[in-house]
C-alpha positions in Angstrom: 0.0 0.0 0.0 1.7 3.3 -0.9 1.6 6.1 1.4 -0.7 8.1 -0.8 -3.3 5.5 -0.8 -3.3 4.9 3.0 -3.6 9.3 3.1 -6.7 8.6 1.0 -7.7 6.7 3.4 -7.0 8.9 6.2 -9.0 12.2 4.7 -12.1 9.7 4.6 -12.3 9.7 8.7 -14.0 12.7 8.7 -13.6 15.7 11.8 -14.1 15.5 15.5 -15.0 17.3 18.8 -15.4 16.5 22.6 -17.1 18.4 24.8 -15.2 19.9 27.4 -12.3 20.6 24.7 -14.0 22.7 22.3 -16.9 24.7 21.4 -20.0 22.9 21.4 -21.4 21.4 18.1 -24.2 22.9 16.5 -26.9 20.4 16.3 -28.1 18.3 13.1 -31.2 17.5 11.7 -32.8 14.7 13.3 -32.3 11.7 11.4 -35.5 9.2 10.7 -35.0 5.5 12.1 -38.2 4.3 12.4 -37.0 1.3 14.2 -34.4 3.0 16.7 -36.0 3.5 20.0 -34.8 6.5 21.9 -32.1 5.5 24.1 -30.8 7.9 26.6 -32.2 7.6 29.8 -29.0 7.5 32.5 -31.8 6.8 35.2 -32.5 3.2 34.1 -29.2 2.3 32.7 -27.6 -0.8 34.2 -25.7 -0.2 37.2 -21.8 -0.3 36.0 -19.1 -2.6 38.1 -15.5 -2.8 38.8 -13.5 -4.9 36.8 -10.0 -5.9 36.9 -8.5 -5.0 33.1 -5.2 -6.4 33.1 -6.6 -9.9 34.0 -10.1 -9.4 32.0 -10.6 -10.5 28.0 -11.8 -8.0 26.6 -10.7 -5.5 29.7 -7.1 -6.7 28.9 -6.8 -4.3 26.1 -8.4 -1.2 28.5 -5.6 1.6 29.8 -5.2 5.0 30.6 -3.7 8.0 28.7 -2.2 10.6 30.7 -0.8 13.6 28.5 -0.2 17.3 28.7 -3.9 18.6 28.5 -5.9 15.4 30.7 -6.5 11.9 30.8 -8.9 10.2 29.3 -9.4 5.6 28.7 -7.6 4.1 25.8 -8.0 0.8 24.4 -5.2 -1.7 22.6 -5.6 -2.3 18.9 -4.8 -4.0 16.0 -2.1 -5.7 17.4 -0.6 -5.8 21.1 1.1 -2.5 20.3 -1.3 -0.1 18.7 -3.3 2.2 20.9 -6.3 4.5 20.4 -8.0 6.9 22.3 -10.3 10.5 21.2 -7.8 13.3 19.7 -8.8 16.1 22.2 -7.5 13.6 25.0 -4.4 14.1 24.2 -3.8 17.7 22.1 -7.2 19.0 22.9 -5.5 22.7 22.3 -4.4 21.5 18.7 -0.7 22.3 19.9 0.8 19.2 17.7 1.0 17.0 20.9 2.2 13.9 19.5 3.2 11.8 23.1 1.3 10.1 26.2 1.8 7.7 28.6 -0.2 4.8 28.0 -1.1 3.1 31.9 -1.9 -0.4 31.2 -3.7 -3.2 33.2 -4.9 -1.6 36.4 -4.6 -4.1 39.5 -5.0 -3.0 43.0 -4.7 0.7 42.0 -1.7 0.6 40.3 -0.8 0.1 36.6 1.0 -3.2 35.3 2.9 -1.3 32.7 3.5 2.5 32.2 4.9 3.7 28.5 5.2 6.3 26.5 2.8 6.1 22.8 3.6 8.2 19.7 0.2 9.3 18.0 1.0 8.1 14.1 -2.7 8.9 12.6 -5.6 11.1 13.4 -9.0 12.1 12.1 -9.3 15.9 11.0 -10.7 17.1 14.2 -8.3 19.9 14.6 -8.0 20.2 11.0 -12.1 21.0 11.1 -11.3 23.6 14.5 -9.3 25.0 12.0 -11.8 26.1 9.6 -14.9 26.5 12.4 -16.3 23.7 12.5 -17.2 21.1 14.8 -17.7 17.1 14.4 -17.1 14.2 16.5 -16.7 11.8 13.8 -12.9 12.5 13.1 -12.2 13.0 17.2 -9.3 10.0 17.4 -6.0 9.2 17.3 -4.2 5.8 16.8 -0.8 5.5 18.7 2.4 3.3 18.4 3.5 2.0 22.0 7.4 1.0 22.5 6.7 -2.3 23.3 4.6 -5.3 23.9 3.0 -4.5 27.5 2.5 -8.5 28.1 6.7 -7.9 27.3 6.3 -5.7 30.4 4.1 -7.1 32.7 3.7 -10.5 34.9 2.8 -13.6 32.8 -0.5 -12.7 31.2 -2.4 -16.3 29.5 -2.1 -16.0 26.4 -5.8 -15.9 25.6 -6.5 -13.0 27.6 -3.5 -10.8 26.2 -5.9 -10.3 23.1 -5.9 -6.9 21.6 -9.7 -5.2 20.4 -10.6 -5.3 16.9 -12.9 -2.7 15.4 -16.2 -3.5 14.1 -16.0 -2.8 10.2 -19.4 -3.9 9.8 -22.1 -0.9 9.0 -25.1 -2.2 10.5 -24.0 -1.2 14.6 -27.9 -2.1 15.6 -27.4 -5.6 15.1 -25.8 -5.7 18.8 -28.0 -3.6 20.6 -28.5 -4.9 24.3 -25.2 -6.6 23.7 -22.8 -3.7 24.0 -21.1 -2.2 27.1 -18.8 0.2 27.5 -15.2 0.1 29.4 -13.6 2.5 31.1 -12.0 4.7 33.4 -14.4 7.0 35.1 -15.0 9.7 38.0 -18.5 9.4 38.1 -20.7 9.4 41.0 -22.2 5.9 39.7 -19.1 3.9 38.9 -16.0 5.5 41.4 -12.7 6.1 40.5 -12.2 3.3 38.9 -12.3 0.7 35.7 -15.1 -0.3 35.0 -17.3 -2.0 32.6 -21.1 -0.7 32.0 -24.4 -2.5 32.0 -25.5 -3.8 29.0 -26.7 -1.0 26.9 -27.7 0.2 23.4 -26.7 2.6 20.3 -29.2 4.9 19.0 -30.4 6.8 16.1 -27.0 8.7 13.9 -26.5 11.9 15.7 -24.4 13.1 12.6 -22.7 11.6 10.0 -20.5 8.8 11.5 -21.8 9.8 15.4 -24.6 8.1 17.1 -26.0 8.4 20.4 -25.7 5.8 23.3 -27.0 5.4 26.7 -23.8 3.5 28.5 -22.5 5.0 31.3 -20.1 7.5 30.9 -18.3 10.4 32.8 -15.0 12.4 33.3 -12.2 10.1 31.9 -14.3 7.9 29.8 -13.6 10.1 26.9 -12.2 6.9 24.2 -13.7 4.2 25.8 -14.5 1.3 23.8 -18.2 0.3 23.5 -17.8 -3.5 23.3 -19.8 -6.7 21.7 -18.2 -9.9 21.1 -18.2 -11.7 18.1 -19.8 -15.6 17.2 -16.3 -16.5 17.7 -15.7 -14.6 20.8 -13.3 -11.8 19.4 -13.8 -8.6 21.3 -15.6 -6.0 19.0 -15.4 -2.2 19.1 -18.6 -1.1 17.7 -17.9 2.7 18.7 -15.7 4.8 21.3 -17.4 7.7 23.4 -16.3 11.0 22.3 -18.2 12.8 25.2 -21.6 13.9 26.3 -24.0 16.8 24.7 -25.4 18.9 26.9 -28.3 21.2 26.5 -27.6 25.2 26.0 -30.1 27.6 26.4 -31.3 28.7 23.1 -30.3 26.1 21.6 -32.9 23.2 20.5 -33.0 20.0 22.2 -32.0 16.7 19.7 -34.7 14.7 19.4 -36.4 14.8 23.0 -32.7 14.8 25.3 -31.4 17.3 27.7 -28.0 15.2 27.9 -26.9 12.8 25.4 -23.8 10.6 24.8 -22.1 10.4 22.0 -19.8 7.9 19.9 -17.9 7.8 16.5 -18.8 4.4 15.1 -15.4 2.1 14.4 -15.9 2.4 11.0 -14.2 6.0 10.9 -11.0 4.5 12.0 -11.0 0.8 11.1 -9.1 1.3 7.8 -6.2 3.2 10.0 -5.5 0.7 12.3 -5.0 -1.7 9.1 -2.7 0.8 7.6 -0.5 1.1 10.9 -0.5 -2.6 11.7 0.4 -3.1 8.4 3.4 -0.4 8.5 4.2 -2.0 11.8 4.3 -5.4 10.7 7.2 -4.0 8.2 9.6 -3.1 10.6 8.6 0.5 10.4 9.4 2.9 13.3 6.7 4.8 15.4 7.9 8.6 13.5 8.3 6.6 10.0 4.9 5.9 10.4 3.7 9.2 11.8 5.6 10.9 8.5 4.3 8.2 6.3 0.0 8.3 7.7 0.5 12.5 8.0 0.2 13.0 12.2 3.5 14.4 12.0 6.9 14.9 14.3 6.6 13.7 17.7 6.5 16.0 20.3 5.0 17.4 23.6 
């Protein structure tokens, strides 16, 4: 795949936005889904528990990414050393911030591994700030991590070290009632803690790319997976939370919410996380790749 083609594929990711990071979005037109209920409704969601990621199967892949502007969850994937998490996690400002720390495998309160990830591709989210405009569905970034963490960490069984794969299907309502999300959170409902949610749902296309979900979310579950697993047990990423829309006076309600959350469906950055395992898988360094996908020089 030559670099140009794997930039074609970038510039198809579309933009991006989270909340607290940048102006708020102006809203869309509601889109008709006859068959989507209306899902947002925090009250009767599922009451979210702790879970132990760095011994978990699908929480195996859950961490922590800790850079210059806040922290919000990452996942692992692709393969055991690809990362993603939302862009305004880590450059929220748009400054170029290219590094994290990537805390893996919470046990006991303390992280298994602690490394630092190089952000090699990203959606256009700052690249739509830019030009005044706002959209969720290009808010991530895919990271290269120095090294293996099960290369790091105690003796992991093999079939729980297994990264996330992103769901490349287009048809997300398949899994409803099967999803739930996993994160890191400072919410009154689920501690400061990992966590994973209830089982809960994906609604109707907030914009193009974007839909709304009712899993629990709060401060520092901004890139949290929202998970299903496959027939053959893989752990599927059908979206990651991007952040929550609140209302603003004046400004009409989407639909019939006062708070929503939002996701950008795995679909907007499946393709990337081909490209980099691919580049990876060819010996290529974390700033070769960075040069080669367009995220630029590394630095904080």
């Amino acid at each position: 795949m030559t670099k140009f083609a794997v930039a074609a594929m970038m510039l198809l990711g579309m933009a991006v936005v989270p909340v607290h990071a940048a102006p708020q979005c102006p809203r869309p037109a509601p889109v008709t889904q006859n068959s989507v209920l209306h899902v947002n409704n925090f009250a009767r969601s599922p009451q979210p528990h702790a879970i132990a990621p760095g011994r978990g199967r699908c929480g195996w892949g859950l961490g922590l990414a800790a850079g210059p502007t806040g922290t919000g969850t990452a996942f692992i994937v692709g393969n055991r050393r690809e990362v993603i998490t939302n862009l305004h996690v880590v450059d929220s400002g748009c400054r170029g911030n290219r590094l994290f720390t990537f805390e893996h495998g919470f046990a006991g309160g303390r992280a298994l591994s602690k490394q630092t990830a190089t952000v090699v591709a990203t959606g256009d989210y700052c690249a739509k700030l830019a030009r005044g405009r706002h959209d969720y569905s290009g808010d991530w970034a895919i990271a290269v991590l120095r090294s293996d963490p099960v290369a790091l960490e105690p003796a992991t069984p093999a079939a729980e070290a297994a990264p996330l794969e992103p769901r490349i299907s287009g048809n997300w309502l398949n899994d409803n009632g099967r999803y739930y999300l996993l994160g890191y959170s400072m919410s009154f409902r689920s501690g400061i803690q990992p966590y994973s949610s209830g089982p809960c749902r994906l609604g109707p296309l907030f914009a193009d790319g974007v839909v709304e979900h009712n899993c629990d979310a709060g401060h520092r579950t901004s890139g949290a997976p929202i998970m299903s697993e496959g027939s053959n047990g893989q752990c599927l990423v059908g979206a990651m939370h991007v952040g929550e829309i609140e209302d603003v006076p004046g400004r009409p309600l989407y639909r019939a919410d006062v708070n929503a959350n939002v996701a950008v469906l795995a679909t907007r950055f499946a393709a990337a996380v081909d490209a980099v395992a691919l580049e990876l898988a060819q010996g290529r360094s974390a700033d070769a790749i960075a040069l080669d996908l367009g995220a630029g020089p590394a630095r904080w």
